[in-house]
Structure formats: structure tokens, C-alpha cells
C-alpha positions as CSV (number, residue, x, y, z in Angstrom):
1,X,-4.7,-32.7,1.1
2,X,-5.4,-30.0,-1.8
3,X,-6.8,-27.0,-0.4
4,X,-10.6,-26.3,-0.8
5,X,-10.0,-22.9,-2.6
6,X,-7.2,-21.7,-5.0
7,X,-6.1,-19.2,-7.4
8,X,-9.6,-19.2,-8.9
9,X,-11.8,-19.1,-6.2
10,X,-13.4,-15.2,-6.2
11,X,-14.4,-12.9,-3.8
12,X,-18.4,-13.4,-5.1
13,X,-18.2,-17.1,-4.2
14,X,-16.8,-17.0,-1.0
15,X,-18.9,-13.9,-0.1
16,X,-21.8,-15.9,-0.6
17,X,-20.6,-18.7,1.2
18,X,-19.6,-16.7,4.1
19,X,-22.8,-14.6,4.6
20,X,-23.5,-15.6,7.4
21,X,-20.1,-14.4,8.9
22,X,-20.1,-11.2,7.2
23,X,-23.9,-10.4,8.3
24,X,-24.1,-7.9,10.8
25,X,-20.8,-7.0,11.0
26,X,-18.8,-3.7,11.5
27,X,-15.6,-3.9,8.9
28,X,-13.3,-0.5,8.7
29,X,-11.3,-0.9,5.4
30,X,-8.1,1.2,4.7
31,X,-7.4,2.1,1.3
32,X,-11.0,1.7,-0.8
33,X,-10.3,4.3,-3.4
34,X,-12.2,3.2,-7.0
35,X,-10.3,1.3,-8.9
36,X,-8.6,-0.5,-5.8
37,X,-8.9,-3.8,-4.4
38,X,-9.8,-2.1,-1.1
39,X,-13.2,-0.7,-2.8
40,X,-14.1,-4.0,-4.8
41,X,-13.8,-5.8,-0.9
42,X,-16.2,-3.4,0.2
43,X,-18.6,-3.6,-2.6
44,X,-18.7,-7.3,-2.9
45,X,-19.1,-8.1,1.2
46,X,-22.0,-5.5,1.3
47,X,-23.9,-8.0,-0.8
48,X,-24.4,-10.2,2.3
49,X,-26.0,-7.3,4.5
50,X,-22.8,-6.1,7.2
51,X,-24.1,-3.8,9.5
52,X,-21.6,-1.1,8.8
53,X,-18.9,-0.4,6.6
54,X,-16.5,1.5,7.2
55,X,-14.2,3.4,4.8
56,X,-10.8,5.0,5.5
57,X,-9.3,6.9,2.9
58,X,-6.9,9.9,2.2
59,X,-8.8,11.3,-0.2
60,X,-12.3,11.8,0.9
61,X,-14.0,12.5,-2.6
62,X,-12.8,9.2,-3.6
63,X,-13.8,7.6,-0.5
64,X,-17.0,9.2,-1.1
65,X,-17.3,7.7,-4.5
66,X,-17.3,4.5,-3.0
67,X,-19.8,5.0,-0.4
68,X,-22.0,6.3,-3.1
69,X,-21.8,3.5,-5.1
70,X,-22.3,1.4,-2.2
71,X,-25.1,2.9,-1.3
72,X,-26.5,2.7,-5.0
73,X,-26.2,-1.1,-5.3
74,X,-27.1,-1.9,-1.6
75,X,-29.3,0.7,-0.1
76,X,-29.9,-1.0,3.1
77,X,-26.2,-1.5,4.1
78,X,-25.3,1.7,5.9
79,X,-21.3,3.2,5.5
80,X,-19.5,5.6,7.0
81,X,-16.3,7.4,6.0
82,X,-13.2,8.4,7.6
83,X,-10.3,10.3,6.4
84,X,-7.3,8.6,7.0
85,X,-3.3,9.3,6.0
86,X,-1.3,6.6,7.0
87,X,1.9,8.5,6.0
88,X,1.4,10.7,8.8
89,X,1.4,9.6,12.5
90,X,-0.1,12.9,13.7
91,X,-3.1,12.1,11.1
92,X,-3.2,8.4,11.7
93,X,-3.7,9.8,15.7
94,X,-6.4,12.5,14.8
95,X,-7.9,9.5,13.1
96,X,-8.2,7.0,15.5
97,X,-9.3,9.6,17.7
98,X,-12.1,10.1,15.5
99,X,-13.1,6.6,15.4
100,X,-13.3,6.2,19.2
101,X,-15.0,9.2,20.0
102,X,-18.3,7.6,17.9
103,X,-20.4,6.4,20.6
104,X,-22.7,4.6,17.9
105,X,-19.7,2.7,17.0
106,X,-19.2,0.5,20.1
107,X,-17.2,-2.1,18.4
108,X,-15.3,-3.0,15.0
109,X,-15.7,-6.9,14.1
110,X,-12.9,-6.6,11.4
111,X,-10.1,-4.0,10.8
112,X,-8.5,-5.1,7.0
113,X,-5.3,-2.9,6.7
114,X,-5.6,-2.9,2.9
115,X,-4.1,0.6,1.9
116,X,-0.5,0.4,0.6
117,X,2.2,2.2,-2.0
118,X,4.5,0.3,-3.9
119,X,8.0,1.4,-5.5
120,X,7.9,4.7,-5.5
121,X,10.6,6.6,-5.4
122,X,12.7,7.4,-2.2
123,X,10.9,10.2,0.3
124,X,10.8,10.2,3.8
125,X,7.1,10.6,6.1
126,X,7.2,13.7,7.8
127,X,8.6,11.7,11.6
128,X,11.4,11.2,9.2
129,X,10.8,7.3,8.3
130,X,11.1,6.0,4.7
131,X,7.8,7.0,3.0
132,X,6.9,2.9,1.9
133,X,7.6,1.5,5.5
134,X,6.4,4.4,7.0
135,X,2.8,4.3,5.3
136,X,2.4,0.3,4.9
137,X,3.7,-0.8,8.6
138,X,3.9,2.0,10.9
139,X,1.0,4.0,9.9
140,X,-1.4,0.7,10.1
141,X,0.9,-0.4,13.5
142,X,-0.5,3.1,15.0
143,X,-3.9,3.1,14.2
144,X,-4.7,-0.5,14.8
145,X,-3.5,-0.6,18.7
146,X,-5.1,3.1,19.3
147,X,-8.5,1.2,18.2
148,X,-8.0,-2.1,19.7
149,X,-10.5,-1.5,22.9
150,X,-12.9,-1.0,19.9
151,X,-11.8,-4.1,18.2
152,X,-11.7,-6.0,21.5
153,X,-15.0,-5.1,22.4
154,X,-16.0,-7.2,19.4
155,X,-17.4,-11.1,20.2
156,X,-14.6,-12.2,17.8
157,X,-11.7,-8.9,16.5
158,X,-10.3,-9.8,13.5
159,X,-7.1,-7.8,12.0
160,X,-6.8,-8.7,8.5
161,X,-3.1,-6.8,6.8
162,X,-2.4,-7.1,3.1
163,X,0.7,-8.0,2.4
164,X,2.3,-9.6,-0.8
165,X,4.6,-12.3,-2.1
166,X,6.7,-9.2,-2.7
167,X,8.4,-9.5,1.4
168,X,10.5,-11.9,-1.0
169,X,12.7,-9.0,-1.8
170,X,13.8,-7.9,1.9
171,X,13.6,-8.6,5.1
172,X,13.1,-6.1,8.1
173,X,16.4,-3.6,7.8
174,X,16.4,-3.3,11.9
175,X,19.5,-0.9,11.6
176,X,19.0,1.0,8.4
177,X,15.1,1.0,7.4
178,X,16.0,4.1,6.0
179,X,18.5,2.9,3.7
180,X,21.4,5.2,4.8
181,X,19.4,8.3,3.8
182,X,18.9,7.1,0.5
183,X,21.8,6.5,-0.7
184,X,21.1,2.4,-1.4
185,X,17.9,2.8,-1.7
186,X,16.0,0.3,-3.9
187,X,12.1,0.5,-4.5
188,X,11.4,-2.8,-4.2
189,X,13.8,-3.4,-1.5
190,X,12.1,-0.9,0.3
191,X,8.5,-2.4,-0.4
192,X,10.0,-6.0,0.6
193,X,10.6,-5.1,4.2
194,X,7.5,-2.7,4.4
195,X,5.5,-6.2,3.4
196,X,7.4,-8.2,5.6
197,X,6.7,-5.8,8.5
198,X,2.9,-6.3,7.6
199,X,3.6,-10.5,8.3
200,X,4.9,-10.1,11.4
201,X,2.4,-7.5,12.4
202,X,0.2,-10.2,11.7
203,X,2.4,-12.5,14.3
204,X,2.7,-10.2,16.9
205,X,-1.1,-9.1,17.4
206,X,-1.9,-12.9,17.2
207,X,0.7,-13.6,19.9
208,X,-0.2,-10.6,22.4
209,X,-4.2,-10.6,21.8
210,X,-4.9,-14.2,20.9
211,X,-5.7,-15.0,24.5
212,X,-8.1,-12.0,24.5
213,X,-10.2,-13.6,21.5
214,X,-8.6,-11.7,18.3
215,X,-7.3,-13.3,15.3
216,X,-4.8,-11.3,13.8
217,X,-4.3,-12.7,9.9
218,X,-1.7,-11.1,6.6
219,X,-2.5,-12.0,3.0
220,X,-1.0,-12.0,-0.3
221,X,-4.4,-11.4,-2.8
222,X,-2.0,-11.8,-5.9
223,X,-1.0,-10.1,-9.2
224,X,-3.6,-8.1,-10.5
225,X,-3.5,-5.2,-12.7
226,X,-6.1,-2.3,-14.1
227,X,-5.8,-1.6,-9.7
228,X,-4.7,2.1,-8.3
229,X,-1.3,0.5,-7.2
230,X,1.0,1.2,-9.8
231,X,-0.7,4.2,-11.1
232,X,2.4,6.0,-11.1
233,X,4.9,3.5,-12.5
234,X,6.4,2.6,-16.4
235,X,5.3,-0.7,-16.4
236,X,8.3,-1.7,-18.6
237,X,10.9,0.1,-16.6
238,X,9.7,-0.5,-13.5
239,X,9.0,-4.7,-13.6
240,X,12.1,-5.0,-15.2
241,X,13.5,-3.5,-12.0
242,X,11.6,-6.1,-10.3
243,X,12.9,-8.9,-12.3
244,X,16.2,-7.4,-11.9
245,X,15.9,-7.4,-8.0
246,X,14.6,-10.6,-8.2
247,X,17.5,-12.7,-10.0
248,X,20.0,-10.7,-8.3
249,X,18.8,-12.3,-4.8
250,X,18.1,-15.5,-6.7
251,X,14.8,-15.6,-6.1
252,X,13.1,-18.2,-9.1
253,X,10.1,-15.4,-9.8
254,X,13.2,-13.6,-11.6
255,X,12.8,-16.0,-14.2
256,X,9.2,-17.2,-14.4
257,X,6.4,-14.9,-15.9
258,X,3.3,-13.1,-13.6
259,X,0.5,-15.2,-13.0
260,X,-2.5,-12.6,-12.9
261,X,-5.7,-12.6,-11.8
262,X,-8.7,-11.0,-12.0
263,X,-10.2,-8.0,-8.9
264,X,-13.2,-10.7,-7.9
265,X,-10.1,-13.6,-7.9
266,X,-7.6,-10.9,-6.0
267,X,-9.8,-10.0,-3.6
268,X,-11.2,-13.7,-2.7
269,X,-8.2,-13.6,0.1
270,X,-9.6,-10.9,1.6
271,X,-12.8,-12.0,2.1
272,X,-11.5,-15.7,3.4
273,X,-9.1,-13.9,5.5
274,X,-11.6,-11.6,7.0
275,X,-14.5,-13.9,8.0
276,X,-13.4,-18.1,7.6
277,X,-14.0,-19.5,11.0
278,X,-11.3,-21.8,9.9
279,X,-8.8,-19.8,10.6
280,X,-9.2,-19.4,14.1
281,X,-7.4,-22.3,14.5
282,X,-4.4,-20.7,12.0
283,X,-4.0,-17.1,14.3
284,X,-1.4,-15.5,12.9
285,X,-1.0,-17.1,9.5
286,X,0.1,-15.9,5.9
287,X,-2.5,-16.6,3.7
288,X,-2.2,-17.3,-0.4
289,X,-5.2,-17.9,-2.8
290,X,-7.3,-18.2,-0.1
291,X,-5.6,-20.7,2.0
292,X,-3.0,-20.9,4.9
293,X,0.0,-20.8,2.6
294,X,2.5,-23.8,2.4
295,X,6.1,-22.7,3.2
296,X,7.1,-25.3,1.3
297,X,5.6,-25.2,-2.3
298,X,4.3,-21.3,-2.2
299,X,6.2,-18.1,-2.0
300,X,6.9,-17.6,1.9
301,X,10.3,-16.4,2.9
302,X,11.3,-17.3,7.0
303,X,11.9,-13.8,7.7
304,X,8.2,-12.9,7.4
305,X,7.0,-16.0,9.8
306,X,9.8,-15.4,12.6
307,X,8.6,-14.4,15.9
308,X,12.2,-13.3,17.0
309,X,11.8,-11.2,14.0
310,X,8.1,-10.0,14.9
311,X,8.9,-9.3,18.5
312,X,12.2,-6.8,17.3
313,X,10.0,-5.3,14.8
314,X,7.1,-4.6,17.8
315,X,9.8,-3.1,19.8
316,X,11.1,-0.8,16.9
317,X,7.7,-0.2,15.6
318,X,6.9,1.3,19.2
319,X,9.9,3.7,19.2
320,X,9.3,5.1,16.2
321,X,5.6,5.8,17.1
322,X,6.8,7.5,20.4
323,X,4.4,4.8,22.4
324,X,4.2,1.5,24.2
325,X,1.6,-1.2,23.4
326,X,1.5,-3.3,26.3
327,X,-1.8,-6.2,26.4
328,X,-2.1,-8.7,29.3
């Protein structure tokens, strides 16, 4: 059977279609800088009146910008912000600590891990961790179990992560995630296993906390451009990197051309990801044009769906945060 949505489908329609899910809900958002897909999310979910948004940012003019706008458009839905680096796991701790010192703020409903860099050039987070894997994975692994007894106090958590069809390009590198100090360092290697790690994320937290109620979810929105993303690349050199990484794996997107979408199409994943009852029955899955995506006709590579490979990643991912995550 076709699925009901596809490539098409946009944020708008399945907002509306899923008010009733998204009303009266607390949703913290990572990365909703203008011009992002994090900040159109926000802005087209507070159309069906959520209690509170939240919005965690680096840079907190720009994550004021948002709210602002926010609270232009839709004056009844109330937002808070939060400064949040991801490449840092002292900040991602101050953080956290923020969020579950507000007493106001019993519980989250929905935590989408949407922040992200891609390809940028090699740099290490200040614990010494590639920059890409440090700030996609581990910075999101940190904060999302320091708030879990706020997203388990919730009737039904959700943790939504953002991946990409780009976990295509590497797998987890268990024994060199810092490619041997740089020295084989490739950009979108290095964003290929950060995605990955943000699939089996997904895994894990649906395997350890599904019992407890919490549907843990990762998504690829698509290929969109105008977003903050790639800000900093050539788009010429740096896709014909892509291609380049691409054909030398084999992979067939080497040789077949980018199938865009528009922000309101990109971001329809998120919001079908974030509140489709359905998916309580998928915990754990890698969603695709808002669907549970087929392994067999769509861009999903085993390594990112393997719970040997989740579990090792947990395991690394809490050694190089210093601290265990156990759940009963």
C-alpha cells in the first residue's frame, strides 16, 4: 500500500490535520535560527495553539528573532528561549540545568533535536571530539537524557532527531570517530556517521524508554536549499565533493540529480514525526517524506537501523560524556 503522505505533503497540511495533537503541547526545538528549518517548524505548529514553545539556540538574538516573530503572528501562543551550544558539553550541562530548574515547566511533550552542521571543515569540540559528531550526536545525546524526567513526566514523551539520507556516506567509526586526528578526514564522511549516530539515537531511546511510554523517532526532511545549513559552503566545490564521496562508495545518488523541496515540504517530516499517533506503533523508526521509510525502495543504509550498532554507540556515547544513562 502507497503511503498516505509523500514528497509533497507540507508542514501546513499536516499541521492542520494534526491540531489536535499539537494543541496544548510543550515542544523544545534545537536549532530555530531564521532561515532554518528549525524556525519554519516552530512557526507553522504555533498555528494550532501549543501551549509552549520552546526555543534553543546558540545565538540568542537570533533565537529572539524567532520568538518575536512568533509572537507577532500568534500572540496567544506563549515561547520561551534558551541558549543552547551543543558543541560544548559543559554548555549543553548549564543548559539542561536551566531547563529543569523551571518549576513552571513541569514537563516537555516533544524534544525535536533539529540543530545540526554539515561539512565543515575538520575542528575538534573543546572535550576533544570531532566538531560534526560532537555537536549533531553527542551534544543532543547529553542534553536529551539530563531532561528526560521532564520528558517522562509528559502523558506521551516524544524525541524527534533530524537526521538525513546523508548517514549514506559513513557508518559509526567506533575506533577512529576522530579520523586519526585529521589526517583522513572527509566532510561528508564525518557528517555520515554524525547522522547515522542520530538513527540509532533514535533506536536506543526507543528500546530503553519505550516501556516507560516515550516514542523516540529520527527523520530525514530532505533537500532543501535558501536554509542556514550550508551558509558557509561553495556550492559547486563542495556538492561536487559530495558527488565525489558518493560514487566512490558506489552509492547510485553519485549519479542521479537532487530532488529538492520546498521549507513548508521539508519540514512536513517534522511535524508527522513529532505528533502522528501512528507512529506509536513504529517506536524507533527512520522516517522519509513523512512516512516510516521502506529499506527497500528509499535511501536507508543497515548501519543506521542496527541495534548492535545502537547499543555500541550508547556505550561510547556515555564515555565520552563522562556519564551513565541507566532506565529501568
Amino acid at each position: 500500500m502507497a503511503p498516505k503522505y509523500n514528497a509533497k505533503t507540507t508542514a501546513t497540511e499536516l499541521t492542520a490535520e494534526l491540531a489536535s495533537e499539537i494543541k496544548g503541547k510543550v515542544i523544545l526545538t534545537t536549532g530555530i535560527s531564521p532561515g532554518g528549518l528549525g524556525a519554519v517548524f516552530v512557526s507553522t505548529i504555533a498555528q494550532a495553539s501549543p501551549k509552549l514553545l520552546i526555543l534553543a539556540g546558540r545565538n540568542p538574538a537570533k533565537t529572539q528573532e524567532t520568538a518575536d516573530a512568533i509572537a507577532k503572528a500568534h500572540p496567544a501562543v506563549q515561547t520561551r528561549t534558551l541558549q543552547l551550544d551543543l558543541g560544548s558539553l559543559a554548555r549543553v550541562r548549564a543548559s539542561a540545568a536551566e531547563v529543569k530548574a523551571w518549576a513552571d515547566v513541569p514537563a516537555v511533550d516533544v524534544l525535536v533535536n533539529n540543530a545540526g552542521i554539515m561539512g565543515t571543515k575538520y575542528a575538534l569540540s573543546p572535550e576533544g571530539v570531532e566538531a560534526q559528531f560532537a555537536t549533531n550526536h553527542l551534544g543532543h545525546f547529553l542534553f536529551a537524557n539530563l531532561i528526560m524526567a521532564k520528558l517522562l513526566a509528559a502523558p506521551a514523551p516524544r524525541v524527534v532527531s533530524i537526521t538525513s539520507d546523508g548517514h549514506r556516506l559513513g557508518a559509526v567509526r567506533f575506533h577512529d570517530y576522530n579520523f586519526d586526528g585529521g589526517k583522513t578526514y572527509n566532510p561528508w564522511t564525518a557528517y555520515g556517521q554524525s547522522k547515522t549516530a542520530n538513527m540509532l539515537m533514535a533506536l536506543s531511546l526507543a528500546e530503553k524508554l519505550g516501556s516507560r511510554g516515550l516514542v523516540a523517532v529520527s527523520l530525514h526532511p530532505g533537500v532543501i536549499f535558501g536554509t542556514s545549513l550550508a551558509n558557509h559552503m561553495n556550492p559547486e566545490e563542495d556538492f561536487a565533493a559530495l558527488t565525489a564521496a558518493d560514487k566512490s562508495l558506489g552509492n547510485w545518488e553519485g549519479w542521479s540529480e537532487l530532488r529538492v523541496k520546498t521549507q513548508d515540504e521539508g519540514v512536513a517530516t517534522h511535524v508527522y514525526g513529532a505528533f502522528h499517533p501512528e507512529l506509536k506503533s513504529h517506536n524507533g523508526a527512520y522516517l522519509q517524506d513523512a512516512h516510516v521509510a521502506d529499506p527497500w525502495t528509499e535511501t536507508v543504509r543497515p548501519w543506521g537501523t542496527s541495534p548492535v550498532e545502537a547499543e555500541r554507540l550508547w556505550k561510547l556515547s556515555e564515555k565520552l560524556v563522562g556519564e551513565e544513562f541507566s532506565y529501568e
